[in-house]
NUMIGU-72101 format. One record per residue (C-alpha): chain; residue in one letter; x, y, z. Coordinates in nm, 3 decimals. Example, Ala and Ser with C-alpha at 12.3 -4.5 7.8 and 13.67 -1.06 7.14 Angstrom:
residues 2
ATOM   cadena   residuo         u         v         w
ATOM        A         A     1.230    -0.450     0.780
ATOM        A         S     1.367    -0.106     0.714
This chain:
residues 277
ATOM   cadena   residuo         u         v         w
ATOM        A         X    36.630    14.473    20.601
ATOM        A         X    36.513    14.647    20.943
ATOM        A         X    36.702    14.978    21.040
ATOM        A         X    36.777    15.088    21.344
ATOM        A         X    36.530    15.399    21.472
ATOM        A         X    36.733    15.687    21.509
ATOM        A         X    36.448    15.903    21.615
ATOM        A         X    36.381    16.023    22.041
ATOM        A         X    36.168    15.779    22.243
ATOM        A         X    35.810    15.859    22.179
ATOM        A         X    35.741    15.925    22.536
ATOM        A         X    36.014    16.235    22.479
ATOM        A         X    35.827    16.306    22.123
ATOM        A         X    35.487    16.339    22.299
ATOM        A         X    35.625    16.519    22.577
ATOM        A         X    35.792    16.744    22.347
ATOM        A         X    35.491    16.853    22.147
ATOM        A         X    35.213    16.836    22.427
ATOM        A         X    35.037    16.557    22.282
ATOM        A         X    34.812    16.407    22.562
ATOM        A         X    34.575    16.191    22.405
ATOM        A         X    34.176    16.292    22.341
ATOM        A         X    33.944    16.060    22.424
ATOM        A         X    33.752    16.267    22.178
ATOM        A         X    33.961    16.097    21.885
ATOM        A         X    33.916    15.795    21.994
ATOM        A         X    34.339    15.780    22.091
ATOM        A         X    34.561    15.575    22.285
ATOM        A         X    34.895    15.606    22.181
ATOM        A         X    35.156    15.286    22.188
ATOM        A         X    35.444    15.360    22.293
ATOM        A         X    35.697    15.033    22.286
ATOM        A         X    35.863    15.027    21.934
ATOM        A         X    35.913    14.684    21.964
ATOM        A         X    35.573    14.586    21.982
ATOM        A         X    35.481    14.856    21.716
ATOM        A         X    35.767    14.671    21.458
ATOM        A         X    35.606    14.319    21.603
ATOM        A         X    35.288    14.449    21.407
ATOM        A         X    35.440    14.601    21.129
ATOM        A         X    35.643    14.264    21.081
ATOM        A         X    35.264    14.112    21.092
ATOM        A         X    35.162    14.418    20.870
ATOM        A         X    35.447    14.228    20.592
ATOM        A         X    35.630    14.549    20.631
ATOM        A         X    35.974    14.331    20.579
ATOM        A         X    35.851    14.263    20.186
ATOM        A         X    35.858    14.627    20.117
ATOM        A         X    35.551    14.813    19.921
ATOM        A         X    35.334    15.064    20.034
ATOM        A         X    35.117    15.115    20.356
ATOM        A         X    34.786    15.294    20.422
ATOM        A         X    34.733    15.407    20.773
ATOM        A         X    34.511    15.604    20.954
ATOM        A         X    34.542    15.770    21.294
ATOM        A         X    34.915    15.760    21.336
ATOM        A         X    34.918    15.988    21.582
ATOM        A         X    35.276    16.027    21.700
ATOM        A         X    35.415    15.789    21.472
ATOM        A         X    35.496    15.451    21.691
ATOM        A         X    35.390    15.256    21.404
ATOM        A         X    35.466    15.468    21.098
ATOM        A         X    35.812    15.478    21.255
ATOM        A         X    35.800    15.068    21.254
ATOM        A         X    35.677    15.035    20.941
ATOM        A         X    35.988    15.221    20.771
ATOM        A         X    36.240    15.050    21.005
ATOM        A         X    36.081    14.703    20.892
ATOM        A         X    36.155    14.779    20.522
ATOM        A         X    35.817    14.942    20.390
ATOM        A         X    35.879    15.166    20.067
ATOM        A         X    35.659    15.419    20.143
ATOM        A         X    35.369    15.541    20.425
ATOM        A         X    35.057    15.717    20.331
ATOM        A         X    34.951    15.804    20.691
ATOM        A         X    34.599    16.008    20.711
ATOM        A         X    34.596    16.209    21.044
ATOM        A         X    34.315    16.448    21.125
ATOM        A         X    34.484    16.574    21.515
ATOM        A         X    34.684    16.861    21.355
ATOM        A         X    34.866    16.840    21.693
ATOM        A         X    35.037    16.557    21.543
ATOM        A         X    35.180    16.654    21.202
ATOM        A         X    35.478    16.842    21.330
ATOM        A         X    35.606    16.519    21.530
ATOM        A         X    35.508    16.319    21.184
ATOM        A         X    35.721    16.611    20.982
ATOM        A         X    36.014    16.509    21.204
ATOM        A         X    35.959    16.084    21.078
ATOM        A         X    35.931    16.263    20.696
ATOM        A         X    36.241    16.449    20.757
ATOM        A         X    36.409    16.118    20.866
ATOM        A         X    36.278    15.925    20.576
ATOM        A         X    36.345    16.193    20.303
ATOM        A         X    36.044    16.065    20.051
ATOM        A         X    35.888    15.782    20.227
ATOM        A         X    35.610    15.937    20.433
ATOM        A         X    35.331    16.122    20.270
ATOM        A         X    35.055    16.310    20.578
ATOM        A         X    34.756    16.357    20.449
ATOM        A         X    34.565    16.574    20.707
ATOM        A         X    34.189    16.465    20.726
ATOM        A         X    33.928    16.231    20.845
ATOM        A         X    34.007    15.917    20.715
ATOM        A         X    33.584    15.840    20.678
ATOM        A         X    33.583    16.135    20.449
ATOM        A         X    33.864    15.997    20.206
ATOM        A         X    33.806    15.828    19.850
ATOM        A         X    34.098    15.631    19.900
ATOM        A         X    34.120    15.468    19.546
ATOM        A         X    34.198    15.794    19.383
ATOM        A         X    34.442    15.831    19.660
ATOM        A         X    34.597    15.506    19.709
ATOM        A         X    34.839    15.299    19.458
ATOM        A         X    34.635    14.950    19.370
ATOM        A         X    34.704    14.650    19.638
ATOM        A         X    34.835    14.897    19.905
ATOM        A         X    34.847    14.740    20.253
ATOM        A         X    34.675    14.934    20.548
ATOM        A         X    34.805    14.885    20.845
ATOM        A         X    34.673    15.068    21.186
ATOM        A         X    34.619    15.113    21.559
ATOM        A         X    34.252    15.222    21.437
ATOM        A         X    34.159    15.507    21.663
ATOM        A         X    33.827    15.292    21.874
ATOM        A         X    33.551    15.548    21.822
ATOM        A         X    33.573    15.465    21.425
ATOM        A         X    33.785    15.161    21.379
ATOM        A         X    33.463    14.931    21.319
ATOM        A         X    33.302    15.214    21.066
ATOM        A         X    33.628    15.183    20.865
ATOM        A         X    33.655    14.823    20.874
ATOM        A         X    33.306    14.817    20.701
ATOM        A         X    33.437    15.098    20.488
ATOM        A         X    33.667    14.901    20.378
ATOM        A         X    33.474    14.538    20.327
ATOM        A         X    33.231    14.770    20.106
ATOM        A         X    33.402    14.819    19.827
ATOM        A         X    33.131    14.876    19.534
ATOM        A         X    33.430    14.682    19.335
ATOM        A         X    33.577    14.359    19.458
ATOM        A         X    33.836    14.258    19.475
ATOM        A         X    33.909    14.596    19.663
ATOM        A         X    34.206    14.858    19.588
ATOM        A         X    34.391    14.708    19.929
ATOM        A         X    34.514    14.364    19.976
ATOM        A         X    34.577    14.322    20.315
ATOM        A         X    34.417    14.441    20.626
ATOM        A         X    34.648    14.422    20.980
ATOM        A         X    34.464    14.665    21.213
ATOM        A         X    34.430    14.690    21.634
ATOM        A         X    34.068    14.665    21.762
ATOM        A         X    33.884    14.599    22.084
ATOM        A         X    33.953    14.283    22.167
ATOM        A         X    33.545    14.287    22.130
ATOM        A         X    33.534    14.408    21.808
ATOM        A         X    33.828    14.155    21.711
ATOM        A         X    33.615    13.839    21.833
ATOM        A         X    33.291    13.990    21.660
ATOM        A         X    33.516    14.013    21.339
ATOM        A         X    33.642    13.658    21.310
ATOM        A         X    33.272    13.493    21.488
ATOM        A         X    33.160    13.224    21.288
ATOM        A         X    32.777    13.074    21.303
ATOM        A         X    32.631    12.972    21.669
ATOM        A         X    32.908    13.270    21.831
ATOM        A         X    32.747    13.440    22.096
ATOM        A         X    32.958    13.705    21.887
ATOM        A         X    32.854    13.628    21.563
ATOM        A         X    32.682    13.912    21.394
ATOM        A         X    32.613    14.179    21.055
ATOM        A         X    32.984    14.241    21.108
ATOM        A         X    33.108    13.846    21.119
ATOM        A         X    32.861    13.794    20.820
ATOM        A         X    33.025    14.062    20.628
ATOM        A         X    33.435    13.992    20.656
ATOM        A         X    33.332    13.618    20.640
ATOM        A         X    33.141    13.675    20.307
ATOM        A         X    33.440    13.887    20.152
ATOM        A         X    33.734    13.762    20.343
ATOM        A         X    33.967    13.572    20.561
ATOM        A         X    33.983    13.700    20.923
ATOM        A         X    34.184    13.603    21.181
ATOM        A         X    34.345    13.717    21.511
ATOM        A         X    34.712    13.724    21.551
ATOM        A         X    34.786    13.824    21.891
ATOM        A         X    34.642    14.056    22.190
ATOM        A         X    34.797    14.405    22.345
ATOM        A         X    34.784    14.444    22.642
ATOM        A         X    34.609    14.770    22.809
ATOM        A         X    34.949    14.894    22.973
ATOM        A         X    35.152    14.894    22.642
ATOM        A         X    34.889    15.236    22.598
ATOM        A         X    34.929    15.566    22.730
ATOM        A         X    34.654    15.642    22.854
ATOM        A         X    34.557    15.260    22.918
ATOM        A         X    34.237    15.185    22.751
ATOM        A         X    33.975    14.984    22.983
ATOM        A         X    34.025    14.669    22.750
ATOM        A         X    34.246    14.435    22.594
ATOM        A         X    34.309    14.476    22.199
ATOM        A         X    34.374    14.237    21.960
ATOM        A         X    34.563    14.259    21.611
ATOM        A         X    34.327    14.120    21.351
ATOM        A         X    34.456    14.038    20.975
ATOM        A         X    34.212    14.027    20.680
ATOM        A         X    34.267    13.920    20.340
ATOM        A         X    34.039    13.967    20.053
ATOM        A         X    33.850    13.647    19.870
ATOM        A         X    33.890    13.673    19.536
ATOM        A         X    33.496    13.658    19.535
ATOM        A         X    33.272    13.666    19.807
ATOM        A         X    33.206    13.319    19.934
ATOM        A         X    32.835    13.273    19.750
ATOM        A         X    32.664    13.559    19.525
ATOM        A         X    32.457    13.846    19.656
ATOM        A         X    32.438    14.176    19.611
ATOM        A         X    32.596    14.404    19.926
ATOM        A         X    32.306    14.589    19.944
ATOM        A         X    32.039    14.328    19.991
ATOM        A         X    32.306    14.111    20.192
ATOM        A         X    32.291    14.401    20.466
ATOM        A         X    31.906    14.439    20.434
ATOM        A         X    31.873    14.058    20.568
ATOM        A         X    32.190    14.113    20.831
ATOM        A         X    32.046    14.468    20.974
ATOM        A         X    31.721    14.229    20.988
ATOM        A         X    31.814    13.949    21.117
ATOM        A         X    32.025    14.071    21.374
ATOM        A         X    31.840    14.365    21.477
ATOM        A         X    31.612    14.143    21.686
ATOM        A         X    31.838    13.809    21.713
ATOM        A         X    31.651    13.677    21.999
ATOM        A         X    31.351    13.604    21.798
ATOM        A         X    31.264    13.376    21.493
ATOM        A         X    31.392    13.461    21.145
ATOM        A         X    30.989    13.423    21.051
ATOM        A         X    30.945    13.734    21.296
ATOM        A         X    31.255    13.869    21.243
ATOM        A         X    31.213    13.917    20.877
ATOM        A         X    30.857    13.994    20.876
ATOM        A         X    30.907    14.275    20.699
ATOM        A         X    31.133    14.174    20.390
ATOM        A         X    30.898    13.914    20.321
ATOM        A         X    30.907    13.667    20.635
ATOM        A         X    30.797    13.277    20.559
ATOM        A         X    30.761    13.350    20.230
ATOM        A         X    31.173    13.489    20.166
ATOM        A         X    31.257    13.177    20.391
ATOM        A         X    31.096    12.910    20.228
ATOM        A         X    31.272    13.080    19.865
ATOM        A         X    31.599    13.044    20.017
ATOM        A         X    31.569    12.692    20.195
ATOM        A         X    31.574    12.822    20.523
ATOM        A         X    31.378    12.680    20.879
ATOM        A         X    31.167    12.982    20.933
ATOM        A         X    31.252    12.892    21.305
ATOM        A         X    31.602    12.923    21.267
ATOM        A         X    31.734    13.204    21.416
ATOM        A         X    32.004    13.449    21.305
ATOM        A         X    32.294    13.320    21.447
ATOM        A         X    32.221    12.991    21.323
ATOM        A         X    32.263    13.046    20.953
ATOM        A         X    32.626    13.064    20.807
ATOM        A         X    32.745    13.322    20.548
ATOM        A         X    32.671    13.084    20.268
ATOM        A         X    32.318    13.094    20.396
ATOM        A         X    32.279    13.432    20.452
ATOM        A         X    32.371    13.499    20.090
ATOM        A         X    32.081    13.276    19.961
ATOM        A         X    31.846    13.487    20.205
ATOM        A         X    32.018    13.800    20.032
ATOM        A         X    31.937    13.670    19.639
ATOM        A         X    31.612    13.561    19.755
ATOM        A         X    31.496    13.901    19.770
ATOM        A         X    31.464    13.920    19.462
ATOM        A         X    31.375    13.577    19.350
């Protein structure tokens, strides 16, 4: 059952500790608790279990998270500015909030994390794509999380969900649509931030396949992506040149004048095993 937030105002808890937001971390804090519970509702907070996040900063969403129902928090933070106004949210929910100061790209989070933990997160934008792709590169798969509910660019969002002939389709669309399902739930606007950031955000859920959607192996499947898309504009015969052009193509079915945002996950996968065909 949701609880009632018996903590100060945020704007009061930032005030309080002198937390104005570095652009050098990437921050922009949300302030409105009701649109920080609307995610953690998204986040499946109300089912209980435990959450991963990363750059909590003052806590807007931790907070939601426990007032939604979640068991427990493991929230990594690497501002120390911010731990004392997270030790006030610990002291509030005696055992439910575990800090872990560091850089979240730094982590091994399955010798960290319980199995199937949730992450939930208003990514901090100068590393929420590198953890997304942390994340979708699991050397084992399925991975240790099960869910994924996390605020990007509203860019970043569209590049994550693109599908084939997306002006936005790219390595990134090709890798959640080979391991997952992606999809955006709603948009934030730039005022809910303080400081605003110059662009609309977008929450974006991901849930793992079971299996990716055709075999490859993730190291050859980003050789042909980094490829491919490194020089879009041209043919995949150019394009490739140098992984084995026609040649790779014709072993995988493909028009060598197709270009790369013409072929589908599916495809890109046969591209991937050709390699080594």
């Amino acid at each position: 059952m949701p609880e009632p937030d018996k903590l100060p105002p945020l704007r009061e808890v930032i005030a309080a500790h002198g937390l104005a937001a570095k652009k050098s971390l990437g921050q922009n804090f949300l302030l409105d608790l009701n649109l920080t519970r609307k995610i953690a509702r998204a986040a499946g907070a109300g089912e209980g279990g435990v959450f991963y996040e990363v750059g909590p900063g003052p806590g807007g969403l931790t907070r939601a998270l426990l007032a939604e129902g979640a068991d427990k928090v493991i929230a990594v933070e690497r501002d120390a500015r911010c731990l004392p106004a997270l030790e006030e949210i610990a002291a509030a929910w005696p055992g439910k909030l575990q800090v872990i100061p560091a850089d979240a790209m730094d982590l091994e989070e399955t010798t960290l994390l319980p199995p199937d933990v949730r992450i939930a997160a208003n990514l901090p934008y100068n590393v929420g794509t590198a953890l997304l792709i942390k994340w979708l590169s699991s050397p084992t798969w399925p991975p240790f999380w099960s869910s994924l509910t996390l605020m990007f660019q509203r860019e970043v969002a569209e590049r994550i969900i693109a599908k084939a002939g997306s002006t936005h389709y790219g390595r990134l669309s090709v890798l959640a649509g080979w391991r997952s399902r992606a999809k955006i739930l709603f948009d934030v606007n730039r005022n809910a931030f303080v400081p605003p950031p110059s662009v609309t955000s977008s929450i974006v859920r991901l849930e793992p396949l079971a299996e990716p959607v055709a075999p490859a192996r993730l190291e050859d499947l980003e050789k042909i992506t980094a490829a491919a898309f490194g020089q879009r504009r041209k043919m995949l015969r150019q394009s490739l040149k140098g992984l084995g052009g026609e040649a790779l193509l014709e072993r995988a079915g493909i028009d060598p004048t197709s270009r790369a945002e013409e072929l589908d996950v599916t495809q890109f996968a046969g591209l991937a095993r050709a390699l080594n065909a």
